[in-house]
C-alpha positions as CSV (number, residue, x, y, z in Angstrom):
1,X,11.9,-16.9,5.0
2,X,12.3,-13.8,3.3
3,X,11.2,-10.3,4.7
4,X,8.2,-8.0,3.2
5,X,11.2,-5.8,1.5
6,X,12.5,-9.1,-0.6
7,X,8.6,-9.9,-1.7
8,X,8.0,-5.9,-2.7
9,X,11.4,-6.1,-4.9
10,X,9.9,-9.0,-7.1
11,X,6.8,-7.8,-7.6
12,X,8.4,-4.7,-8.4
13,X,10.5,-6.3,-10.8
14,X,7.6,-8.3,-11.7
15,X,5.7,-5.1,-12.6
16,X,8.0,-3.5,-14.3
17,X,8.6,-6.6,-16.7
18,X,4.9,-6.5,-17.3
19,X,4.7,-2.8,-18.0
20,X,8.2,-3.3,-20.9
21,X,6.0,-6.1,-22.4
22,X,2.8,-4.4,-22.8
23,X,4.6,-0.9,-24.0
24,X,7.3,-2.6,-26.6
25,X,5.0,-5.5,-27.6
26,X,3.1,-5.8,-30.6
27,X,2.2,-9.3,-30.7
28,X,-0.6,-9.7,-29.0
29,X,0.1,-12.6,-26.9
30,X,3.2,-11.0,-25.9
31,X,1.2,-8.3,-24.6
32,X,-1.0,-10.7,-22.9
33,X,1.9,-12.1,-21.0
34,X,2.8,-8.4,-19.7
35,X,-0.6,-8.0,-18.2
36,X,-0.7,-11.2,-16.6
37,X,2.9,-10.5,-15.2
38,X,1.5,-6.7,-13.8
39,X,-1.2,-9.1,-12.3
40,X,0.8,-11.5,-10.3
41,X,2.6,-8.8,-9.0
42,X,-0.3,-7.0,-7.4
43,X,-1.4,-10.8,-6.2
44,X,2.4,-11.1,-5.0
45,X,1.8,-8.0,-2.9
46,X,-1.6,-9.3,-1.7
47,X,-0.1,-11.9,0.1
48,X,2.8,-10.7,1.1
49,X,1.1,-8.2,3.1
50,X,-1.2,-10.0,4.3
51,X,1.2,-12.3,5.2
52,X,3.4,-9.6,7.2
53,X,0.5,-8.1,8.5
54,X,-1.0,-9.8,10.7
55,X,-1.8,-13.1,8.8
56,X,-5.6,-12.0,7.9
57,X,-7.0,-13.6,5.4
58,X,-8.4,-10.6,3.3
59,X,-5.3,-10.7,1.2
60,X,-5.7,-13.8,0.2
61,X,-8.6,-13.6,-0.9
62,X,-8.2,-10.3,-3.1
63,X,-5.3,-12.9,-4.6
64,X,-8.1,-15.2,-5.5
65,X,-9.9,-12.9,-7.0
66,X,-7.6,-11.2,-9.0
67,X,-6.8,-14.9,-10.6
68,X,-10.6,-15.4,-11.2
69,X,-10.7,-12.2,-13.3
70,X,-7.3,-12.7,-14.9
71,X,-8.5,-15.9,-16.0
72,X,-11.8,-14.3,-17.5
73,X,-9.1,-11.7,-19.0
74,X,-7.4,-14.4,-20.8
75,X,-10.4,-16.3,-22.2
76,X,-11.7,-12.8,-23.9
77,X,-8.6,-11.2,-24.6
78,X,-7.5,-14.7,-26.6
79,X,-11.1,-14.7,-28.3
80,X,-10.4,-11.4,-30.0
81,X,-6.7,-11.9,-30.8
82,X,-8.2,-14.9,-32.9
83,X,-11.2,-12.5,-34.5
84,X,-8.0,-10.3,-35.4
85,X,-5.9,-13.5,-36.7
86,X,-8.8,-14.7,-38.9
87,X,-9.7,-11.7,-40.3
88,X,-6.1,-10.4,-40.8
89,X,-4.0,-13.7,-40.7
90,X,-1.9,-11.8,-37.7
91,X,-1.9,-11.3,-34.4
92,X,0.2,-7.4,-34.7
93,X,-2.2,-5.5,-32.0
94,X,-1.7,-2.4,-34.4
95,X,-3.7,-4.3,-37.0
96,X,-6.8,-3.9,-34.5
97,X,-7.9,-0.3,-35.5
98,X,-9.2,-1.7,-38.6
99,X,-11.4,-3.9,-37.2
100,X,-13.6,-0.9,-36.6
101,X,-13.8,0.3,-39.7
């Protein structure tokens, strides 16, 4: 077993992966991916401190609901990357200001 340092250096890795995808990205699925990396980091660090302190299950259950609404992320995030592909016939987050116009 690893110690709470080892678990706080992946999801720090983790993180930081997430926030060079979303900041260099202009795909928009590529950007998707670098949210849902910055959002199993913070479940990552759910658990592992609720694991290292003290085992209560409070953690674990922030975890579960951060999956819930990552999931809902994903479902309404991918519905308007497809508004943006059938209207535009790409998926370049930079074409989305003109879907205000």
């Amino acid at each position: 077993m690893g110690s709470l340092h080892n678990y706080l250096m992946i999801a720090s890795v983790l993180f930081s992966l997430g926030i060079f995808a979303v900041m260099t990205r202009r795909n928009g699925i590529a950007v998707l991916m670098g949210v849902e990396l910055i959002l199993n980091a913070a479940n990552l660090n759910f658990i592992a401190f609720a694991r290292f302190g003290g085992m209560n299950i409070s953690g674990h259950i922030f975890a579960l609901f951060v999956i819930i609404m990552a999931a809902a992320e994903a479902a309404v995030a991918l519905a308007i990357i497809i508004n943006l592909y059938n209207n535009f016939k790409s998926v370049n987050v930079d074409e989305a200001r003109q879907l205000k116009q």
